[in-house]
N, C-alpha and C positions, 0 to 999 in steps of 0.2 A: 504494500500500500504506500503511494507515494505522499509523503510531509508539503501542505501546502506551503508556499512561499512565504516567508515572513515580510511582513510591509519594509520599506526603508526605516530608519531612526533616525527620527527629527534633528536637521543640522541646529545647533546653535550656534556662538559666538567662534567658538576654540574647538570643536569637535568634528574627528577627523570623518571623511568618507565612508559610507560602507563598501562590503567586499562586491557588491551587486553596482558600483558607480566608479567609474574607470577615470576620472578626474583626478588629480595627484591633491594629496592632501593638503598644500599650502593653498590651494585654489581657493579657500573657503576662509582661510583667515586672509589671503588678501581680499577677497569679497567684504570680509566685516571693517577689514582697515580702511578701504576706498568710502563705505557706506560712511563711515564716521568722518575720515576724508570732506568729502561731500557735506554733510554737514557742518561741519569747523567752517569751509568755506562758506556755505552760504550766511552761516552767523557773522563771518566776517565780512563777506558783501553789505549784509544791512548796518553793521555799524559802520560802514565807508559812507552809504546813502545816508545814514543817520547825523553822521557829522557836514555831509555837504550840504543837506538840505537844512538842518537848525545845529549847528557847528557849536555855538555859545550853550544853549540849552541842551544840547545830546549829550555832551561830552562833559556836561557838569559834572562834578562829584555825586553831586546830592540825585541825580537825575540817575548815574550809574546805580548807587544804594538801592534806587527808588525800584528800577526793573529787575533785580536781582531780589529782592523783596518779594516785590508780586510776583515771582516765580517760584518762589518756597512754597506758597500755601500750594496752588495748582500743582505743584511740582510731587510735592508729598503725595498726591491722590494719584497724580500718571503712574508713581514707581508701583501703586499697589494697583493699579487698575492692568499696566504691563504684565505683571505676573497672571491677572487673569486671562485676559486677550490673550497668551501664550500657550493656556490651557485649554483654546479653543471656547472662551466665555465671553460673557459682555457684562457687565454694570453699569447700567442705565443709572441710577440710584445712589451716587455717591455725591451728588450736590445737594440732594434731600436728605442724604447724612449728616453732609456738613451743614448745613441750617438748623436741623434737629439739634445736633448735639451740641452750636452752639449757643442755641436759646435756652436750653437744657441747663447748660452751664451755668450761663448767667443770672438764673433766677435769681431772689432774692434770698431763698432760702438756700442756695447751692452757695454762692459767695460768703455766708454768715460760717465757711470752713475755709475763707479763705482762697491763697495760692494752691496749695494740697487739692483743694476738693473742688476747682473750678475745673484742673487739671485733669483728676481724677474719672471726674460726672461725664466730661468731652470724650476721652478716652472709652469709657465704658457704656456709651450711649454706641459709640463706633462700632466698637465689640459687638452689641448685642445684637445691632443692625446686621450687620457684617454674618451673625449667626444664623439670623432669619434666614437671610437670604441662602448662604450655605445650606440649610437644612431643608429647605424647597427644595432647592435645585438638586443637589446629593442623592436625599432621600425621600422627598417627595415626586421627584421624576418632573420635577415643572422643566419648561424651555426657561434658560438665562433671561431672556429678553422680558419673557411674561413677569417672571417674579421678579424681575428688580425695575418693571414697571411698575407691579403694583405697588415696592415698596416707595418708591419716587412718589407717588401721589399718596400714600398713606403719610409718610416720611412729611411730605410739603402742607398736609393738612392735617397733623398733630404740630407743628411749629408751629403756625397758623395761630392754634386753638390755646397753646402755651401762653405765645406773647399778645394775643387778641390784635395783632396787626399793629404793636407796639414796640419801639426800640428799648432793649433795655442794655442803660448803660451797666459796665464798671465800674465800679468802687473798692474792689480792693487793690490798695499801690502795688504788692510786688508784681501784679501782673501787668498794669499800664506802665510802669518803669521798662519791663521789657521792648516798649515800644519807642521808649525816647532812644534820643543819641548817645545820654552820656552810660547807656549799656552797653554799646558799639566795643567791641572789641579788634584793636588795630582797625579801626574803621569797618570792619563787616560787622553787619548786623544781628543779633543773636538768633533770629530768625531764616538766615539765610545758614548759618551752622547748624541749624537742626536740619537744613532741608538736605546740607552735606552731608551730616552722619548718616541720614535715614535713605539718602544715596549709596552710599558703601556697601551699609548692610544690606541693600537690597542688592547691590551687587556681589556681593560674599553670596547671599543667601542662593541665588543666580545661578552664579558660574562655579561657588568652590563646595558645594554641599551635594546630597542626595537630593533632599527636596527640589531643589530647584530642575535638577536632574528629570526627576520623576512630573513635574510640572509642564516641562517639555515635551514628555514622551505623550503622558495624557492627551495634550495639546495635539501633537502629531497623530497620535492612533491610538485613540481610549480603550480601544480592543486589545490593540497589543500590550499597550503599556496590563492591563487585567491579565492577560495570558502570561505577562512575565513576571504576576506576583506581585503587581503594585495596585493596594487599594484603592482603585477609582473615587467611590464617593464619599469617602474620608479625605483623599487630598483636596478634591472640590470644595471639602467643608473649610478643611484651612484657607486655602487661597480667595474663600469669601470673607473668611476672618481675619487673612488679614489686609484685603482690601478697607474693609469695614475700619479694625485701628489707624491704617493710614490717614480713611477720612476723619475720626476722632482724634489724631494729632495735628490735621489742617484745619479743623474746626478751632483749637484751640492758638495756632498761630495767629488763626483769622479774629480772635479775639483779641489775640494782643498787636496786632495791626489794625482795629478800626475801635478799640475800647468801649466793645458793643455787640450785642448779640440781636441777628433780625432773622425774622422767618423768610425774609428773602437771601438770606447769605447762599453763596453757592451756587446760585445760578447759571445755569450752563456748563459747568463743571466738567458735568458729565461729555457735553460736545469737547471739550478743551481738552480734556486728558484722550479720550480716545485718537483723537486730532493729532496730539503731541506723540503720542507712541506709534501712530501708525505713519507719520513724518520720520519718527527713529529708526521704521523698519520692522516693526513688530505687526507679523501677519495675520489679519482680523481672522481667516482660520486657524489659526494656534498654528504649536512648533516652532515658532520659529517669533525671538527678539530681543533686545538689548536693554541695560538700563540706562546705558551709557546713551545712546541714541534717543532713546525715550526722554533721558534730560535733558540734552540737545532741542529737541524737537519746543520741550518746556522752553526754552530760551530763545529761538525763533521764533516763538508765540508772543511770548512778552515782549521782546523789541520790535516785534511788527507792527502792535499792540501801540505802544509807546511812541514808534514812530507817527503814527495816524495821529495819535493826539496831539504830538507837538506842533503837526502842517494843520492840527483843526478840521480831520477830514470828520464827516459822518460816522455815526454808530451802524448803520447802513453798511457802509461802502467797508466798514473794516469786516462785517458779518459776513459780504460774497466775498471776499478777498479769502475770508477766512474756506469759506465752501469751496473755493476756486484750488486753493492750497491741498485741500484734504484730496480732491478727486485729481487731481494734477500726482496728489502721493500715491494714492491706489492705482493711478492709470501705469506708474514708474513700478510697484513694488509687481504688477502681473508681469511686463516686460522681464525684467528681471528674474524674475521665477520660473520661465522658460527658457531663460538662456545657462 
């Protein structure tokens, strides 16, 4: 009886050819170096365009802080929304995290614990979110799409119901001190080092671990990756868990960036992270993506972002720019995928 063919094994970053693909193994990491390549430059196109077109206001200091800043909060939700997308998932439902978990925060009675428990409640609203959704999808057998639809509008209409369509400030100092300058360490922002640590380990977690391993394989052939002994819908359940803290860590940034909790926070999030990682190269069929590129992509976003505002274009005109970007990345990452 003859053994049917085993599928390929999802390339990633650093992982060499299988014995069925006659390709020489460096092909593949110089494919990842070109991709990132590619990226550097275009990030560094825009800061050329950025200093020609508003030269005095691009290249400010306080203007650099400023986009480096707004790409922590976003930034933190892409690294964990990447590891989904990778697993062949979507999360609609991480801007409806981040609003939840930051009004959640903010109550009156969550702040009466202080730095500790403002920190804490953010965190663990992310978690829980993040579980739900995990446990639909895992072991309820829901589509991605459907459950972290429904939780995006359950998520946007418990915020809602929290703050009654009311801003609630901060009040306790240690956390709006994070937001002044004179927290700045050597000039980066304390919140631009959380979005660097929480890059790393997502990159450790990635390319130097099992999990991230097994993340991959799921991504590429959920079949196979079951036939080789690796629990489908237990890793599913993590990697909505930890989508979900990612967003309860950028809820809590987004707190000590605007010293304020709204049921509208997070808005579009969800279009921006997917946007950002599949600009990095992470293929909206799973198997295949970087964190590295994912953060990239994060950074292309904000200074394109930045750039519109400085020329005074339209909220409009930045939105199709933005759509024009995304299908311009999908149109690039099919080509590529065939060659």
């Amino acid at each position: 009886m003859t053994q049917p063919a085993s599928p390929a094994r999802p390339i990633t970053e650093k992982s060499p050819p299988t014995d069925g693909d006659k390709r020489p193994w460096w092909s593949f990491v110089v494919r990842a170096d070109v991709r990132t390549l590619s990226l550097l430059g275009v990030l560094a196109a825009l800061v050329v365009i950025g200093g020609i077109t508003e030269p005095e206001a691009f290249l400010d200091t306080d203007n650099l802080q400023l986009i480096l800043t707004q790409a922590s909060v976003i930034g933190v939700v892409t690294v964990g929304m990447t590891f989904v997308i990778i697993s062949g998932g979507i999360d609609l439902s991480v801007g409806a995290i981040v609003a939840l978990a930051s009004v959640w925060a903010t109550t009156v009675a969550t702040q009466d614990y202080g730095f500790a428990g403002i920190l804490f409640t953010a965190v663990m609203v992310g978690l829980g979110c993040g579980l739900v959704n995990g446990l639909l999808i895992a072991y309820g057998g829901m589509v991605p799409f459907i459950a972290t639809l429904a939780m995006l509008a359950s998520g946007r209409g418990l915020a809602l119901e929290i703050t009654d369509g009311k801003t609630q400030m901060v009040t306790v100092d240690g956390v709006l001190k994070l937001g002044e300058r004179d927290s700045y360490v050597l000039g980066i922002p304390p919140l631009v080092m959380v979005f660097a640590a929480v890059t790393v380990v997502g990159w450790l977690l990635l390319n130097r671990t099992t999990f991230g391993r097994r993340s991959v394989a799921v991504g590429g052939n959920a079949e196979a990756a079951r036939l080789a002994g690796i629990d489908v819908r237990r890793q599913r359940l993590y990697l909505y868990l930890l989508s979900g803290l990612c967003c309860g860590i950028a809820a809590f940034l987004l707190i000590v960036l605007a010293g304020s909790g709204q049921n509208t926070n997070g808005n579009l999030y969800e279009l921006d992270a997917i946007a950002a990682a599949i600009i990095g190269g992470t293929l909206l069929s799973g198997g295949r993506g970087t964190i590295t590129g994912s953060v990239l992509g994060v950074l292309i976003f904000t200074t394109i972002t930045n750039i519109f505002a400085l020329n005074n274009l339209e909220t409009a005109v930045q939105q199709i720019a933005k759509g024009a970007i995304i299908v311009a990345a999908v149109l690039v990452q099919r080509r590529t995928a065939t060659t």
